[in-house]
ZAMARGU-4260 file (C-alpha; in steps of 0.2 Angstrom, whole numbers, plus 5000, padded with zeros to 4 digits):
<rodrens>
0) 5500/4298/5172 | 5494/4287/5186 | 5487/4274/5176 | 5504/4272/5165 | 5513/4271/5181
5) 5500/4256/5185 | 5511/4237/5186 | 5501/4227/5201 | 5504/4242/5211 | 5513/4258/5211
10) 5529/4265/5216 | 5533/4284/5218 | 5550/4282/5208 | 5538/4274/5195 | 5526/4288/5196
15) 5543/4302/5196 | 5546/4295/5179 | 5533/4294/5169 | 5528/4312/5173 | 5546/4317/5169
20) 5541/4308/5153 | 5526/4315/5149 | 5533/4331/5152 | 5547/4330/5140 | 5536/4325/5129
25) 5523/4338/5131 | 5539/4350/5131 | 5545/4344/5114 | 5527/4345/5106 | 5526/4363/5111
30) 5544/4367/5107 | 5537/4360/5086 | 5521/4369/5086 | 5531/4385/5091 | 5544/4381/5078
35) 5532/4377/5066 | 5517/4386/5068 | 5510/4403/5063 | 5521/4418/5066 | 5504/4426/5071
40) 5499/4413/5083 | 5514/4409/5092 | 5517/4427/5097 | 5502/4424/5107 | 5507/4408/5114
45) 5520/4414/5122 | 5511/4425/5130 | 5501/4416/5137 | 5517/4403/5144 | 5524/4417/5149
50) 5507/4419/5160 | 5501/4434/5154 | 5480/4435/5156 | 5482/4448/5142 | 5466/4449/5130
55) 5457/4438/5143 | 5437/4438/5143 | 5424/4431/5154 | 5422/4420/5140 | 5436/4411/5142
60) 5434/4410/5162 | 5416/4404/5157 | 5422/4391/5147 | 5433/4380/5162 | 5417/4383/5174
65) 5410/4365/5170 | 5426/4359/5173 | 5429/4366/5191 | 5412/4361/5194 | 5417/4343/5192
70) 5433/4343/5199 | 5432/4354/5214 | 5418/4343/5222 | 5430/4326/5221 | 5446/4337/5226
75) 5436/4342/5242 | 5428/4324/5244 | 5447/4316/5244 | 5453/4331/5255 | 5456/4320/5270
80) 5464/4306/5263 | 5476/4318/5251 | 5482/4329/5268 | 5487/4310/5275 | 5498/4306/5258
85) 5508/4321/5265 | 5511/4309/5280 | 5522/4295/5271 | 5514/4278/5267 | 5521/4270/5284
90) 5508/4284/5292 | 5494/4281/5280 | 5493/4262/5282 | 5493/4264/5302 | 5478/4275/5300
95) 5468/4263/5287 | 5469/4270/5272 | 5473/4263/5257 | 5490/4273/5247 | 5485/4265/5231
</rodrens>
């Protein structure tokens, strides 16, 4: 999202939009696979969008383990300068970092 928000530089309003995008978009590609899809199927996809963990394994918890082992490590890295983007870019600049 960040990268199509890119145009030398970004703006927030810029960056409100194109998730707001992405997100209707994403929102109409679910709304035809439940439309379309298999009776079968989408009965348990709306289970699961409700946010039921119904018929869950320790397979499946298995298989996003190699994810959070990449991403938690950055995500703690880039704590310190993500807690000062909840300052305001005014605040951010003063203290040296960069809000791009």
């Amino acid at each position: 999202m960040y990268l199509l928000a890119w145009d030398q530089g970004s703006s927030p309003t810029r960056l409100i939009l194109v998730g707001v995008a992405i997100s209707a978009i994403a929102s109409a590609l679910t709304t035809l696979m439940i439309t379309f899809g298999n009776i079968l199927n989408v009965s348990q996809a709306l289970i699961w969008l409700a946010g039921s963990v119904y018929g869950c394994r320790w397979e499946h918890v298995g298989a996003l383990l190699p994810w959070l082992l990449v991403v938690l490590p950055f995500a703690w890295l880039l704590s310190r300068e993500l807690n000062l983007l909840n300052l305001g870019s005014d605040i951010v600049y003063g203290l040296g970092s960069r809000v791009e």
